[in-house]
C-alpha positions as CSV (number, residue, x, y, z in Angstrom):
1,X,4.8,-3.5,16.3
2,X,5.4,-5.4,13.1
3,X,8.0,-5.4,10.5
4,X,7.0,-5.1,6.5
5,X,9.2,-4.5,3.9
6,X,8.2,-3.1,0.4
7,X,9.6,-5.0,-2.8
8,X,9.5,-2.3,-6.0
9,X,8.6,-2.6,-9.0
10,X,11.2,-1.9,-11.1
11,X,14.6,-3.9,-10.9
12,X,14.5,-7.7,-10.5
13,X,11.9,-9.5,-9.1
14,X,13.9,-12.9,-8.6
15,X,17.0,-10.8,-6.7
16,X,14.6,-8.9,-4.7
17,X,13.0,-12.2,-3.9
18,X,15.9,-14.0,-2.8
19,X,16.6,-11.1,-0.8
20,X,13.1,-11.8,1.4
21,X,14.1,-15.1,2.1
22,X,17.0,-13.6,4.1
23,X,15.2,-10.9,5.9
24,X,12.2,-13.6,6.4
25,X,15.0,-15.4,9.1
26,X,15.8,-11.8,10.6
27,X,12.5,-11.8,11.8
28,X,10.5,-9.6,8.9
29,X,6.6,-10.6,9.4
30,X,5.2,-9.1,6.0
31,X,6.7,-8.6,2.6
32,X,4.5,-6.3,-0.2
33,X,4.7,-6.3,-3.9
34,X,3.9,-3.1,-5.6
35,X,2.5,-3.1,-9.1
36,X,1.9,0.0,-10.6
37,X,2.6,-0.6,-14.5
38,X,5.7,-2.8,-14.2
39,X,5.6,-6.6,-13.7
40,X,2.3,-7.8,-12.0
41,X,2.3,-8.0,-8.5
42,X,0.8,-12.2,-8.0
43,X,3.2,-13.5,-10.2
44,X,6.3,-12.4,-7.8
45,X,3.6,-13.5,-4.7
46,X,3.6,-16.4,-6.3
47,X,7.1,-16.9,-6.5
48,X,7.3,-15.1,-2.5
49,X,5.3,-17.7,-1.5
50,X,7.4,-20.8,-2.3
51,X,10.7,-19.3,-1.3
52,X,9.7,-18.7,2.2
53,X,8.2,-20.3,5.5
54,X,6.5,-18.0,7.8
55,X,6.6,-14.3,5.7
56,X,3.2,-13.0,5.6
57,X,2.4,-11.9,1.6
58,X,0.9,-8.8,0.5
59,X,-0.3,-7.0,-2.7
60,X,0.8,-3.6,-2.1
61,X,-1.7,-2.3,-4.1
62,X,-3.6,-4.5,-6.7
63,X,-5.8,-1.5,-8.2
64,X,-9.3,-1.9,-8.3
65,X,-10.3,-0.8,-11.9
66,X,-8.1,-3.5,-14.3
67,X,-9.2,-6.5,-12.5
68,X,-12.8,-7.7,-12.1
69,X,-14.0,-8.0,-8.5
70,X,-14.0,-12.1,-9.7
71,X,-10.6,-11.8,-10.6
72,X,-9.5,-10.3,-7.0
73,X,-11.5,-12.8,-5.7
74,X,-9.3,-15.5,-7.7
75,X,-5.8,-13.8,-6.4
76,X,-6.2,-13.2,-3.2
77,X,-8.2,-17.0,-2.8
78,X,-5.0,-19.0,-5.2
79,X,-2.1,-17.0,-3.3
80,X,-3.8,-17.8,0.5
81,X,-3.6,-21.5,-1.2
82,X,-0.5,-21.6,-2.2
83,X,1.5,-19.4,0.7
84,X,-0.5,-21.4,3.5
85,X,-2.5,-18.7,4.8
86,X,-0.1,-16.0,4.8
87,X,-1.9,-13.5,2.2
88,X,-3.1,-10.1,2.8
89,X,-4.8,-8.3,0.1
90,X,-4.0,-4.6,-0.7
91,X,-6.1,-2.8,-2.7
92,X,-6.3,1.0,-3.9
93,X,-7.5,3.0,-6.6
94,X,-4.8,3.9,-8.1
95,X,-4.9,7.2,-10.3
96,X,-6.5,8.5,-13.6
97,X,-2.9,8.7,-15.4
98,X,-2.0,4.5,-14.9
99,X,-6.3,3.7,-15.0
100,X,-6.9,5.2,-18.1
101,X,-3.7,5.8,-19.2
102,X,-2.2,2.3,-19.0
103,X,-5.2,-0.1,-18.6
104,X,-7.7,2.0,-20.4
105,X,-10.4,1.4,-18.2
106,X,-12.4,5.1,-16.8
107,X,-11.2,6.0,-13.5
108,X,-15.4,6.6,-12.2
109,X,-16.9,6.1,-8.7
110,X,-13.7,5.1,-6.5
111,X,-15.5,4.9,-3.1
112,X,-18.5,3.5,-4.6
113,X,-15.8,1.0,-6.6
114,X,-14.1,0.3,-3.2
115,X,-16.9,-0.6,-1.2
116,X,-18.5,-3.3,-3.3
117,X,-14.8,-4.9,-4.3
118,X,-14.7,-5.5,-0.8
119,X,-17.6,-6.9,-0.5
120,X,-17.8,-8.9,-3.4
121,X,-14.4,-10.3,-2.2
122,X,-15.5,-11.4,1.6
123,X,-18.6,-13.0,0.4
124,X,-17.0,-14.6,-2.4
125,X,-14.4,-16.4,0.3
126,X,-17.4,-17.7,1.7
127,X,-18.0,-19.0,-1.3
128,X,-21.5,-17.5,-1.5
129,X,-22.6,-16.8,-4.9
130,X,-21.7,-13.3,-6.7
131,X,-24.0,-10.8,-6.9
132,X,-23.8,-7.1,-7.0
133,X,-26.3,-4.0,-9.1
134,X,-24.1,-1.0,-8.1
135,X,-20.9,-0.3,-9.9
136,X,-20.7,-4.3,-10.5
137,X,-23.5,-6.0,-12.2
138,X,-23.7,-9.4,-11.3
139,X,-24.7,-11.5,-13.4
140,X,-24.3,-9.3,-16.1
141,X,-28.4,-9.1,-17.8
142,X,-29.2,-7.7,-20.9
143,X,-30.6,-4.4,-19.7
144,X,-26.7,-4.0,-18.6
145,X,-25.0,-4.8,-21.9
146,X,-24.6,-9.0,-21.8
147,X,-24.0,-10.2,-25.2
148,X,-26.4,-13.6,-24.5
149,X,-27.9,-13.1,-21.2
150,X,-26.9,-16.3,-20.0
151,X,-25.1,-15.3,-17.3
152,X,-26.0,-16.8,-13.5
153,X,-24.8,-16.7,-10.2
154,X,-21.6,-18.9,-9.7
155,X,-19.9,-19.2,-6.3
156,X,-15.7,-19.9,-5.9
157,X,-15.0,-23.2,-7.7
158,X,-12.5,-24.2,-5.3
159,X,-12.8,-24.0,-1.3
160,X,-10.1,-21.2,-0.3
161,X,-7.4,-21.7,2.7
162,X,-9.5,-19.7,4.3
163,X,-12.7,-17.7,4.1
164,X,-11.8,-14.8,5.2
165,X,-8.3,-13.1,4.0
166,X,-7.3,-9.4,5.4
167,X,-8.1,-6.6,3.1
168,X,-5.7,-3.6,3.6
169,X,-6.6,-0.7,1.6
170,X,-4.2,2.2,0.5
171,X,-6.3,5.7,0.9
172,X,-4.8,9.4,1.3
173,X,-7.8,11.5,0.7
174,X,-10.4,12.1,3.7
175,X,-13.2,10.8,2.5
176,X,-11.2,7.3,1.1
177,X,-9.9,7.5,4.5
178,X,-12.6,7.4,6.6
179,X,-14.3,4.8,4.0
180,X,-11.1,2.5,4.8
181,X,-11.4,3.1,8.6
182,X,-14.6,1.7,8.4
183,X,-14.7,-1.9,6.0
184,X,-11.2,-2.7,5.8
185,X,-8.7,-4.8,7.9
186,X,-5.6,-2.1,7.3
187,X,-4.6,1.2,5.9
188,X,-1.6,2.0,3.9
189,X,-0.8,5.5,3.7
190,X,1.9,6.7,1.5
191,X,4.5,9.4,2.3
192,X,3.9,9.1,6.5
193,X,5.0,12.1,8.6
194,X,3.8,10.7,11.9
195,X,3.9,14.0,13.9
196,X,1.1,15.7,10.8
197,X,-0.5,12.3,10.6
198,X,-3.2,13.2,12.9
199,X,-3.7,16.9,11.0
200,X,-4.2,15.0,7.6
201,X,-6.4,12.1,8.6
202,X,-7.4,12.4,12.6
203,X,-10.9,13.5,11.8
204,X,-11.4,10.9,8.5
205,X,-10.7,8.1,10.9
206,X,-12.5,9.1,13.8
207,X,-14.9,9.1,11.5
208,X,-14.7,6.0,9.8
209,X,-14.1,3.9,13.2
210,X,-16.7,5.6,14.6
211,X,-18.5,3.0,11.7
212,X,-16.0,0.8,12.0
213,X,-18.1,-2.9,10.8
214,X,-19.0,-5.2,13.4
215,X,-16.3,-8.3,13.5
216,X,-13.7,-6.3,12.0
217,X,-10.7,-5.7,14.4
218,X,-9.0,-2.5,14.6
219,X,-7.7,-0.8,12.1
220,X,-4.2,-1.8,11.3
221,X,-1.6,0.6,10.1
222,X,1.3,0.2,7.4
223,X,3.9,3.1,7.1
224,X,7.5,3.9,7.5
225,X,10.6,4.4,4.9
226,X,14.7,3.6,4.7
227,X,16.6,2.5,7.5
228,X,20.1,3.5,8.0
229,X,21.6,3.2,11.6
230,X,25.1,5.3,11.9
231,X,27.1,8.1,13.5
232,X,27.7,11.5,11.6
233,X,27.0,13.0,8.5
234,X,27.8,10.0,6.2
235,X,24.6,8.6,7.4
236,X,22.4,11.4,7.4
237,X,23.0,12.2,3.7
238,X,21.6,9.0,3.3
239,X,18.4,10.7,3.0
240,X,19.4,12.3,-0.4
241,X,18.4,8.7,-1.4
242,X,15.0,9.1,-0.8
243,X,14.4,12.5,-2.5
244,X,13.4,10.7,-5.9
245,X,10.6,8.6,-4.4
246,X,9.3,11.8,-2.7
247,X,9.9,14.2,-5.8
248,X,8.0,11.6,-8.1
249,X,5.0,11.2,-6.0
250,X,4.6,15.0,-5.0
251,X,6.0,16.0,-8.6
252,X,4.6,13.0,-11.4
253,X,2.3,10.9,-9.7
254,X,-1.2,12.9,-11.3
255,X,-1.2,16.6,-13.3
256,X,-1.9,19.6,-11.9
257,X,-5.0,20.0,-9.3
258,X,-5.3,15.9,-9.6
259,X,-2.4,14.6,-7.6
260,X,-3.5,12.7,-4.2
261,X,0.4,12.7,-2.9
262,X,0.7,16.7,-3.8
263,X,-2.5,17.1,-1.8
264,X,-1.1,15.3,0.8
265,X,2.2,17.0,0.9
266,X,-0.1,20.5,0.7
267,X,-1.7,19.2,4.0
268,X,1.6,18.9,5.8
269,X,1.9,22.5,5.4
270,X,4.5,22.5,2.6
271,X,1.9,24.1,-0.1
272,X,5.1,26.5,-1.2
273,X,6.8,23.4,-2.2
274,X,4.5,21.2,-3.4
275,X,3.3,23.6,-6.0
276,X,7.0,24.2,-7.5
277,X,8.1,20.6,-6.9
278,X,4.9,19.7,-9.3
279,X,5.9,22.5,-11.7
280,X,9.6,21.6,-11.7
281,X,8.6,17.9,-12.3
282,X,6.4,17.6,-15.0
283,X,8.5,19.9,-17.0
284,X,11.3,17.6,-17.0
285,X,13.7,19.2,-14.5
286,X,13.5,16.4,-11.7
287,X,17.1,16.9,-9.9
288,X,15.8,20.6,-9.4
289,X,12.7,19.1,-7.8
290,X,14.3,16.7,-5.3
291,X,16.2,19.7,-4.1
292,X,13.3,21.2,-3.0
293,X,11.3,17.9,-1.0
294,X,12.1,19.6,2.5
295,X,14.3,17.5,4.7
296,X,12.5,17.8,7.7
297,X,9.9,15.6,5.8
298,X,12.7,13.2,5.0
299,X,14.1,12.8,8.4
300,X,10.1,12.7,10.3
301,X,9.5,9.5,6.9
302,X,12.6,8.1,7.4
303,X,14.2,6.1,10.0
304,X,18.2,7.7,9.2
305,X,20.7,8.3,12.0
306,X,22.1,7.3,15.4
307,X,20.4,4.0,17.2
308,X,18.8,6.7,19.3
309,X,17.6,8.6,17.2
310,X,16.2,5.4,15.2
311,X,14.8,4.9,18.6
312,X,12.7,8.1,18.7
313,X,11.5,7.5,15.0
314,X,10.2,4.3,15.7
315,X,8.4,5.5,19.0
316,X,7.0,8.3,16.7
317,X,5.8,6.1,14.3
318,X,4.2,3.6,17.3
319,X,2.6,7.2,18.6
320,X,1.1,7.8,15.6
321,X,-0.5,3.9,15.6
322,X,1.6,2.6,13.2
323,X,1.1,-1.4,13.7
324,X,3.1,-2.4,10.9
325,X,6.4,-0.6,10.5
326,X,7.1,-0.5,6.5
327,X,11.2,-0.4,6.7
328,X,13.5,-0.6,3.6
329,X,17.1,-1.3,4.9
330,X,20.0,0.8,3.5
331,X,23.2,-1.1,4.4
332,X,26.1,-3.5,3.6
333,X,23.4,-6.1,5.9
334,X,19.9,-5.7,5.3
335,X,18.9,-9.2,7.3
336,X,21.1,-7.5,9.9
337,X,19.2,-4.1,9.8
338,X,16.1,-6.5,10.2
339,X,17.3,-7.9,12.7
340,X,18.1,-5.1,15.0
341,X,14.5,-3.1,14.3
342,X,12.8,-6.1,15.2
343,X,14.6,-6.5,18.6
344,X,13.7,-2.9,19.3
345,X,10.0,-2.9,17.9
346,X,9.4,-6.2,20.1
């Protein structure tokens, strides 16, 4: 098993940065920049990639609706360059509130979307010409709305590190799952409770490995949450920590019957608390909200105790074929806390 850590995207970038560099000599394999609508996530990859040696570099998630399928292409091609072959490129959909809210863009087709980005991006690598007549139209004719028609196919202008650069896609719904079981590289699920995983998504992908591409090695996974290693109840209310992330997601990430992480949380079996954590969210009252994100959800995401019971997490995690165990240290010593998970994941 792996070790990832998740930089945010609020604070700032350059601390959180300098931070990696740290945990990058405690033994971390794989650092991911979310995006959202705060700072963009390849600028801070970018900067990732000079500061460190060995760290493997990750968009955790470039949506697939603001940038063109050429513009992915460019990103995940420039940061390969500049890190030495240590990108990974995550990729989602994203929701209708930032798609259309913040980028203005209409949030149509995600699978359909998903399938040719992909696409477009592994035979772009190859530097094969562009080309696509589904949700893409490439080059862009007349009949499809070009201005001169003088569009052609055009292939990578440079020659990329490499010409193939691991696609990791973050899916929660069945269907998206199954579709990322099948043409991606990895899976990054949000919100993990590894003992329901397999109630949630064992039949999606089944499914979608039952497809799986030829030359595609198995599906890796990306989940976890905040480490805290420590006797008695100091440590345990740790947790409280993490009931703002969870209450958001559940609660503010989408309105009411269109929120992927609600559905999610629904599918867990905690429908009675999803629907008033949504309801006590979007109408402002957000403490009330967090009190109600159940804490044996907390403690089955989260990685919060004794080195035992850290122990039995992780296994748990492993069980549930986690490859890449997402951890966000909460202590005086995060390398330290690195360092530690990563002797007992080895």
């Amino acid at each position: 098993m792996r070790l990832a850590t998740l930089l945010m995207y609020d604070g700032n970038p350059r601390k959180a940065a300098d931070d990696v560099v740290a945990l990058e000599k405690a033994g971390l394999d794989s650092v991911w920049v979310a995006e959202a609508y705060g700072f963009d996530s390849p600028t801070l990859m970018g900067y990732l990639a000079a500061k460190t040696e060995t760290v493997k570099i990750g968009s955790g998630i470039l949506n697939i609706y603001s940038r063109t399928p050429g513009a992915l292409l460019q990103t995940a091609a420039g940061l390969d360059n500049v890190s030495g072959g240590r990108a990974i490129l995550g990729i989602g959909v994203s929701g209708p509130q930032v798609i259309e809210g913040f980028h203005g863009v209409p949030y149509r087709k995600p699978m359909a979307r998903t399938q040719e980005v992909v696409e477009i991006i592994r035979s772009g690598l190859k530097r094969e010409p562009l080309t696509a007549s589904g949700e893409f139209h490439l080059p862009l004719t007349k009949d499809d709305g070009a201005v001169t028609g003088l569009g052609k196919p055009l292939k990578l202008l440079t020659r990329p590190e490499r010409d193939t650069i691991p696609i990791w896609i973050a899916a929660l719904g069945p269907k998206n799952v199954e579709q990322t079981a099948e043409i991606a590289d990895g899976w990054i699920p949000h919100l993990f409770h590894p003992e329901k995983a397999h109630l949630v998504w064992g039949d999606a992908l089944a499914a979608g490995n039952a497809k799986r591409l030829d030359g595609l090695d198995p599906l890796q996974v990306m989940a976890g949450g905040m480490v805290a290693i420590g006797e008695g109840p100091e440590t345990k209310a740790l947790l409280d920590f993490a009931r703002p992330i969870f209450a958001l997601y559940v609660g503010g990430m989408g309105a009411k019957g269109k929120n992927f992480y609600n559905d999610v949380a629904r599918a867990y079996g905690y429908e009675k608390e999803a629907e008033e954590i949504q309801d006590l969210y979007l109408s402002g009252k957000k403490k009330e909200a967090e009190a109600l994100i159940p804490t044996e959800w907390l403690e089955a995401a989260n990685l919060v105790g004794p080195e035992s019971y850290v122990k039995e997490r992780i296994a748990a995690f492993r069980e549930a074929g986690v490859t890449d165990l997402n951890i966000t240290p909460v202590s005086d010593d995060p390398a330290a806390t690195v360092a530690q998970v990563k002797e007992w994941v080895s």
